[in-house]
Backbone as a chain_set.jsonl record, in Angstrom:
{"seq": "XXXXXXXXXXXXXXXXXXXXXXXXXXXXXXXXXXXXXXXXXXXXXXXXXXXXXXXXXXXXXXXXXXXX", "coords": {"N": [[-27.377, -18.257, 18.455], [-28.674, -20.287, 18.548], [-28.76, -21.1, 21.087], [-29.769, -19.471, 22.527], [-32.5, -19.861, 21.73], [-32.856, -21.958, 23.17], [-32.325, -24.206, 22.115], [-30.536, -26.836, 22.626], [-29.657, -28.977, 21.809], [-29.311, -28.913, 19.364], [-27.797, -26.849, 19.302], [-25.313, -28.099, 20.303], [-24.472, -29.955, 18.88], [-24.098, -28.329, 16.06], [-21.687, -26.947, 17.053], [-19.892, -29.08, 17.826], [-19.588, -29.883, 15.465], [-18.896, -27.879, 14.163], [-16.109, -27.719, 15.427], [-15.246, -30.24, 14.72], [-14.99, -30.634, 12.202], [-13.714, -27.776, 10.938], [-12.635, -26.32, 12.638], [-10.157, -27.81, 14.032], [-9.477, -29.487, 11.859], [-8.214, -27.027, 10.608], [-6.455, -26.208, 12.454], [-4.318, -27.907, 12.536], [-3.777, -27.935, 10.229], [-2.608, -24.98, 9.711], [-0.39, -26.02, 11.578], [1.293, -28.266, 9.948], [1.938, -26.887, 8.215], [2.321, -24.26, 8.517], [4.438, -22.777, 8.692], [5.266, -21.829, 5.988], [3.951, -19.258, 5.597], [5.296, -17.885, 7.543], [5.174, -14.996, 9.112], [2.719, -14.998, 9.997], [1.676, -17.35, 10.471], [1.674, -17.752, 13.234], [-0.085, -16.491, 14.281], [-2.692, -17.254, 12.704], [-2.316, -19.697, 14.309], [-3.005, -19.104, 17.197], [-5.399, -17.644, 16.855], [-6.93, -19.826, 15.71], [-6.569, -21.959, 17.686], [-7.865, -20.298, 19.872], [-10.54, -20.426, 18.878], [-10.595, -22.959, 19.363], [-10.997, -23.506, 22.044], [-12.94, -22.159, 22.888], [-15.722, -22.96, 21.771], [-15.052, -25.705, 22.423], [-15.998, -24.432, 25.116], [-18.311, -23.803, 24.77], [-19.542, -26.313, 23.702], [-19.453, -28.048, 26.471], [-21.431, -26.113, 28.247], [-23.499, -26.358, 26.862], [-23.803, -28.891, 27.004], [-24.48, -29.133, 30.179], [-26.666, -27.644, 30.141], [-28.797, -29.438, 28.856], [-28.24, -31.82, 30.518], [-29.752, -30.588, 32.653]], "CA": [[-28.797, -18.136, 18.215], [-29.464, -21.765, 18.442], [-28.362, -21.509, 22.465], [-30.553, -18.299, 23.255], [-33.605, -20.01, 21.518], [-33.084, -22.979, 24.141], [-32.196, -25.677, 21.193], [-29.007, -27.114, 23.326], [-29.046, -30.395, 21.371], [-28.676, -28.309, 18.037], [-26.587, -26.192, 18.916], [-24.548, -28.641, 20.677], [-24.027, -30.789, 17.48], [-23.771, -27.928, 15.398], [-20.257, -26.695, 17.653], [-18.996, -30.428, 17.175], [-19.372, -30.0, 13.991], [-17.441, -26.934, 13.671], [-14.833, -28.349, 15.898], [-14.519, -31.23, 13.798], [-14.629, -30.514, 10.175], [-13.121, -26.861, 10.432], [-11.028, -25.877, 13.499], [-9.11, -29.087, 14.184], [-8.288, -29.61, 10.496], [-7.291, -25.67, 9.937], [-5.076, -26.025, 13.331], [-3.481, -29.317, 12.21], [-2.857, -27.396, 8.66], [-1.498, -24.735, 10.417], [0.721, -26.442, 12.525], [1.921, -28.567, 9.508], [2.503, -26.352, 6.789], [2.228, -22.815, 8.694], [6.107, -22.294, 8.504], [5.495, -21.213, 4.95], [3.641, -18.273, 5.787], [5.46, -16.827, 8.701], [4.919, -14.918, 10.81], [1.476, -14.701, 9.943], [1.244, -18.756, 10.92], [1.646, -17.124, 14.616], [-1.369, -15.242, 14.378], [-3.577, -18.156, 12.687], [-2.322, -20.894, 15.177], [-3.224, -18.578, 18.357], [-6.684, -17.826, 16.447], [-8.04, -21.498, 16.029], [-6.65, -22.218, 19.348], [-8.796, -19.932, 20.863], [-11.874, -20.981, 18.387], [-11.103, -24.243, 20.008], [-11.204, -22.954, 23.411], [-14.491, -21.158, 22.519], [-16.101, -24.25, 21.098], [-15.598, -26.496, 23.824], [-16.535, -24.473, 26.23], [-19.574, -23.932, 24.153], [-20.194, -27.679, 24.052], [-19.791, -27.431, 27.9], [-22.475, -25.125, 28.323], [-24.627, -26.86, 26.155], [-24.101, -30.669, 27.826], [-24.792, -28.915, 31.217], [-27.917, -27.575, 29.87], [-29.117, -30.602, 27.961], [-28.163, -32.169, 31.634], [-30.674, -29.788, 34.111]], "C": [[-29.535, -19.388, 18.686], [-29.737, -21.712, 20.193], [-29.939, -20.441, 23.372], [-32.09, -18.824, 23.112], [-33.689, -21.369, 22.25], [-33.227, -24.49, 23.039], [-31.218, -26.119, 21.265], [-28.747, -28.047, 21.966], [-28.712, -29.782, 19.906], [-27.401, -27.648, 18.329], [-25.169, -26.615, 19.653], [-24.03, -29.882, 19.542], [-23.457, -29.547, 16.19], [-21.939, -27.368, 16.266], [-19.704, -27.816, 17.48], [-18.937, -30.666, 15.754], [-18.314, -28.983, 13.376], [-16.147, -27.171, 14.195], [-14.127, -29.11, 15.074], [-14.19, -31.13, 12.366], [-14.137, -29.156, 9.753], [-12.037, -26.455, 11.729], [-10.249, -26.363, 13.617], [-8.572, -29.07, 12.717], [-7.817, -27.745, 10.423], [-6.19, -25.595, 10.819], [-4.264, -26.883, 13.03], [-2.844, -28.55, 10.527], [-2.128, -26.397, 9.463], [-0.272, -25.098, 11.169], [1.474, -27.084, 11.369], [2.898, -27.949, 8.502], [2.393, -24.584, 7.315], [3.441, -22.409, 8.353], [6.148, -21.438, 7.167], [4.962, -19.687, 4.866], [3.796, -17.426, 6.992], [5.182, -15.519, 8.496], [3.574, -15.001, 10.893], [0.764, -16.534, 10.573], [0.718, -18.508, 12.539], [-0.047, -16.844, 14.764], [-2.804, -16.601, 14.234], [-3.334, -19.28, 13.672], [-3.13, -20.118, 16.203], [-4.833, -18.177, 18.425], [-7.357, -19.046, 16.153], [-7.78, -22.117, 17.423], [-7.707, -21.89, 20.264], [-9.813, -20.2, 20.274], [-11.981, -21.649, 19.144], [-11.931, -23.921, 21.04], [-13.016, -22.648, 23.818], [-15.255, -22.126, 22.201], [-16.23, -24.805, 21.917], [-15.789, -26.184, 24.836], [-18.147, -24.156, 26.113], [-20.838, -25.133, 24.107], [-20.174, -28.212, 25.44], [-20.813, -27.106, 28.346], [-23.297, -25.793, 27.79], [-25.023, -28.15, 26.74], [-25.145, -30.597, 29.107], [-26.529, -28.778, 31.053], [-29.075, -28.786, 29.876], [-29.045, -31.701, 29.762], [-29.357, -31.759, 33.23], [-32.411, -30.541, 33.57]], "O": [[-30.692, -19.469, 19.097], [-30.774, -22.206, 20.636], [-30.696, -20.665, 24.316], [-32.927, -18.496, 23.954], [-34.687, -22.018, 21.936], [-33.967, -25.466, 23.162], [-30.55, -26.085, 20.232], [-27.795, -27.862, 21.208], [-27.746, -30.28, 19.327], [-26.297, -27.808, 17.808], [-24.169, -25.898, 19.69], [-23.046, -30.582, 19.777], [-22.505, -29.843, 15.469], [-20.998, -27.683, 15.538], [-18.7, -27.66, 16.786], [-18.322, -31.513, 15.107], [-17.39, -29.094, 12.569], [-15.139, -26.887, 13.549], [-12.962, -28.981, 14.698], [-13.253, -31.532, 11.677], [-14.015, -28.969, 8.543], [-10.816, -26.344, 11.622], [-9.204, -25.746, 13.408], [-7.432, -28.706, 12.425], [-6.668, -27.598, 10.007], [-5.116, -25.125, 10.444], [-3.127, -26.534, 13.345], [-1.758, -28.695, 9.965], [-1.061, -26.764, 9.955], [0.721, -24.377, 11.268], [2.62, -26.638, 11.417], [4.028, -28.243, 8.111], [2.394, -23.722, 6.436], [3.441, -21.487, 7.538], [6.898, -20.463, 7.109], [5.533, -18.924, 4.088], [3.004, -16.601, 7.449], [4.943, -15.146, 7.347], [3.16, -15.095, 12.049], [-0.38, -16.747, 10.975], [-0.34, -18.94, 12.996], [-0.873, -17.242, 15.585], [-3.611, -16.891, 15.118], [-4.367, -19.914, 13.885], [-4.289, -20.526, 16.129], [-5.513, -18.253, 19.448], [-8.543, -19.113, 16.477], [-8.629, -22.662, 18.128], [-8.298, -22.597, 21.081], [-10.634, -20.366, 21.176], [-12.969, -21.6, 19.877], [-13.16, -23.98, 21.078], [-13.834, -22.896, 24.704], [-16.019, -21.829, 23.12], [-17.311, -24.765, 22.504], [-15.854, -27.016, 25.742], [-18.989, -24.221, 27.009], [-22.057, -25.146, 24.278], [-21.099, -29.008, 25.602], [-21.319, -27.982, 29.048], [-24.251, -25.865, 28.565], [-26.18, -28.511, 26.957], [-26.119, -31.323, 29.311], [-27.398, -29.472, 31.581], [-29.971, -28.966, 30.701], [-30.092, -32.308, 29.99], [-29.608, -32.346, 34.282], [-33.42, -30.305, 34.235]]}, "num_chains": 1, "name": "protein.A"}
């Protein structure tokens, strides 16, 4: 919403924000302590992965912008 209404610098802080204070720590819990909930760890590692993915190419998109 933030991107469509042309507010890069929001919504380029708000994606570092979700990067940092929820995907990175849930993939780092996953990765440490997923073993206990196989197989289903599978599933959540491969899903914040691709959040990441999604995220920084989000903040990507947004720099470029914020850049023209």
């Amino acid at each position: 919403m933030l991107y469509k209404s042309n507010r890069y610098e929001d919504a380029l802080k708000m994606a570092q924000w979700l990067l940092d204070n929820l995907i990175n720590p849930a993939l780092d819990f996953v990765r440490a302590y997923g073993h206990a909930a196989y197989p289903l760890n599978m599933c959540y590692e491969t899903f914040y992965t691709v959040a990441k993915r999604n995220m920084e190419t989000y903040i990507d998109l947004c720099r470029r912008k914020l850049e023209e």
